[in-house]
C-alpha positions in Angstrom: 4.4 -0.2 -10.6 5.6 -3.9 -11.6 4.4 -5.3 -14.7 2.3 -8.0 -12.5 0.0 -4.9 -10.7 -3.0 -4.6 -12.5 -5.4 -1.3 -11.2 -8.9 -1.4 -12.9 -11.2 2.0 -12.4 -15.1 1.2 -12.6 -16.5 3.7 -13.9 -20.1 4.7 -14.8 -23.3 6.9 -13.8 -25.0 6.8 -10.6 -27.1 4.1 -9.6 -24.7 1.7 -12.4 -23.7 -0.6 -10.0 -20.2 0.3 -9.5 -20.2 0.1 -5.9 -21.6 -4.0 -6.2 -19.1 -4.5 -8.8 -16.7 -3.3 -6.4 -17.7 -5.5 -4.0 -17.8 -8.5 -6.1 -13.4 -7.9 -6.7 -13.1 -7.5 -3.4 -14.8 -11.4 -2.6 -12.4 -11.9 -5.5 -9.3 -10.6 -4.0 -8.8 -7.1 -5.0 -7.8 -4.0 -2.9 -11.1 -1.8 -3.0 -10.3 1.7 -2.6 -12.9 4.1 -3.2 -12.7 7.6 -4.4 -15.4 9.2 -2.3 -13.7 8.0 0.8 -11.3 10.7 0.7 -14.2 13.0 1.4 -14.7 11.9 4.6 -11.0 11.5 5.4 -11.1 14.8 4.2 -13.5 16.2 6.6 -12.5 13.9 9.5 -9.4 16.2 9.0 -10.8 19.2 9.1 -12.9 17.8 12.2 -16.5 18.5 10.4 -19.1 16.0 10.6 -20.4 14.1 7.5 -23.2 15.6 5.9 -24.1 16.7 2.5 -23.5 20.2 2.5 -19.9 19.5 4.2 -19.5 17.1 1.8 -19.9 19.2 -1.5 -18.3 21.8 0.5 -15.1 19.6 0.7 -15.1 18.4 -2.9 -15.3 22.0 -4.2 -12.6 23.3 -1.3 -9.9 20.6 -2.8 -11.1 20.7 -7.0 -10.7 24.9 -6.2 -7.2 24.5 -4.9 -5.8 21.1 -6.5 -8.1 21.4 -9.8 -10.4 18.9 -11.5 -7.4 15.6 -10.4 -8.0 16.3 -6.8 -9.5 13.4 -5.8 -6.9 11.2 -7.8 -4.2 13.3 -6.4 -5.4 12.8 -3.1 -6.1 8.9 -3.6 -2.4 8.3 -4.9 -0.8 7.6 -2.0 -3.5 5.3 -0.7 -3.5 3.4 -4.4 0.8 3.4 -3.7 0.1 2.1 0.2 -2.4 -0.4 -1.2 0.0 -1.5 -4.3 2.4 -2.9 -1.2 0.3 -5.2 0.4 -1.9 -6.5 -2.9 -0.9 -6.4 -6.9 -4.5 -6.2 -7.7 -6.7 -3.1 -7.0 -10.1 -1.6 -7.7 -10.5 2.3 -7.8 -14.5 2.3 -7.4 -15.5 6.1 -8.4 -12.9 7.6 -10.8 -15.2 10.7 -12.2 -13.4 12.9 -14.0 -11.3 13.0 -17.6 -8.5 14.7 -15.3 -8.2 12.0 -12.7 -8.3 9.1 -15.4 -5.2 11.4 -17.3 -3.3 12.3 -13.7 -3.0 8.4 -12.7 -2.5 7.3 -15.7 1.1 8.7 -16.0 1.8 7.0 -12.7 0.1 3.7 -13.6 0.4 2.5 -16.8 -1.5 -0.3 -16.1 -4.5 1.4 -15.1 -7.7 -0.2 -17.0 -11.4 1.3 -17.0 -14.1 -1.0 -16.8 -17.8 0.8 -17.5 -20.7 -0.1 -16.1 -24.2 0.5 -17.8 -27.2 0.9 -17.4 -30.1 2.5 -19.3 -31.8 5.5 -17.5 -34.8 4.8 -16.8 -33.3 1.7 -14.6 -30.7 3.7 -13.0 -33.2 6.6 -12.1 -35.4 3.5 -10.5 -32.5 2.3 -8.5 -31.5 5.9 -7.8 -35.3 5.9 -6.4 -35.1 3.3 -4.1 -31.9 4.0 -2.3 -32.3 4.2 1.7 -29.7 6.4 1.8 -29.6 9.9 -0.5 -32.6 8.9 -2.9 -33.3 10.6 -5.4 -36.8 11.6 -7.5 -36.6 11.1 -11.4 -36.0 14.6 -11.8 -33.1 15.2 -9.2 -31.4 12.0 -10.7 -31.0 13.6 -14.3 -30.3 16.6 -12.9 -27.2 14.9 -11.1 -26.5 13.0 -14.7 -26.1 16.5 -16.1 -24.0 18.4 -13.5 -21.9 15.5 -13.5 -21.1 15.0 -17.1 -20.8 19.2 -17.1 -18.9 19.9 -14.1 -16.8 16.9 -13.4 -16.0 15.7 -17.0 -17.3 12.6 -16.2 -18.1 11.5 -20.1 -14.3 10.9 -21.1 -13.6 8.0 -19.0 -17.1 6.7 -19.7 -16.0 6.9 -23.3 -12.8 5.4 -23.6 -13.3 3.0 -21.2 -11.4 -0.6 -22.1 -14.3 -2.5 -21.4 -18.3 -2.0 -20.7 -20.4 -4.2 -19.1 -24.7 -3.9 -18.9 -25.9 -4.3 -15.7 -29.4 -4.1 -16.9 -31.1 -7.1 -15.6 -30.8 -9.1 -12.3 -27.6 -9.6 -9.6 -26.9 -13.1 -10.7 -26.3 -12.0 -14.2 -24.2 -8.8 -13.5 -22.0 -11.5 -10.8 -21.6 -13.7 -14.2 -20.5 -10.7 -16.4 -18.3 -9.4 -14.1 -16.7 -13.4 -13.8 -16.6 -13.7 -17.5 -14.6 -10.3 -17.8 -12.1 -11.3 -14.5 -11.4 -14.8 -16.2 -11.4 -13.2 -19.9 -8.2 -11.6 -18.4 -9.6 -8.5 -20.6 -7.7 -6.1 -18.3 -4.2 -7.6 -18.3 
């Protein structure tokens, strides 16, 4: 990776707003590559249709046989395919303390940018989704079995840079342009 190639994982718990941070780079030039993605490439392969229970069921097959980097193992070839065509990419989704330590011996200039936001707010968000919404409960329930099973807490921790996304669009837009021109990540 040249010095000039900048890759900056968002990372965060559900409902954060990775995925409109992700969108955001993209309008801004970035490569968006998402992690969850390679499920469905996954079971397009494997000719299964998209579904929840295929869905865990293919994110347990590949962590059983490629271990807790799987999905950053899987990803690197799309993140080296990317890196050809565009010096500046977002990884929305990096989860686990294994992924962050697997691509960061091929990237050195990998950078993790947190999103926040408190609870309550996420579980509300979490709420109103059209598509998988959760209750309350189910949403700290998913809090938990990811911080437990994936290991999702180290990159959260270390992360280079955090931004609250506590309050409206306009004002997480206007964080998200402060940190780009802050050059933060480079």
């Amino acid at each position: 990776m040249s010095k000039s190639n900048i890759i900056i994982a968002l990372v965060g718990m559900p409902g954060s707003g990775k995925t409109s941070a992700a969108g955001f780079f993209k309008k801004k030039g970035f490569a968006v590559l998402r992690f969850g993605d390679q499920t469905d490439i996954g079971l397009k392969e494997m000719k299964l249709s998209l579904n929840e229970k295929n869905e865990k069921m293919y994110r347990e097959k590949i962590r059983k046989e490629l271990g807790m980097a799987a999905m950053a193992i899987k990803i690197k070839p799309r993140i080296n395919k990317a890196l050809k065509k565009n010096n500046k990419i977002i990884l929305d989704g990096l989860y686990s303390w294994e992924e962050y330590i697997y691509l960061k011996r091929f990237y050195k200039n990998l950078f993790l940018l947190c999103i926040y936001v408190d609870p309550k707010k996420r579980y509300k968000r979490l709420c109103g989704r059209k598509i998988r919404g959760l209750t309350e409960k189910q949403a700290q329930e998913r809090d938990c079995a990811e911080l437990d099973k994936l290991n999702k807490g180290g990159p959260i921790a270390i992360a280079d840079y955090l931004i609250k996304n506590n309050n409206s669009k306009k004002e997480f837009s206007q964080k998200l342009e402060k940190f780009l021109n802050s050059k933060t990540y480079k």
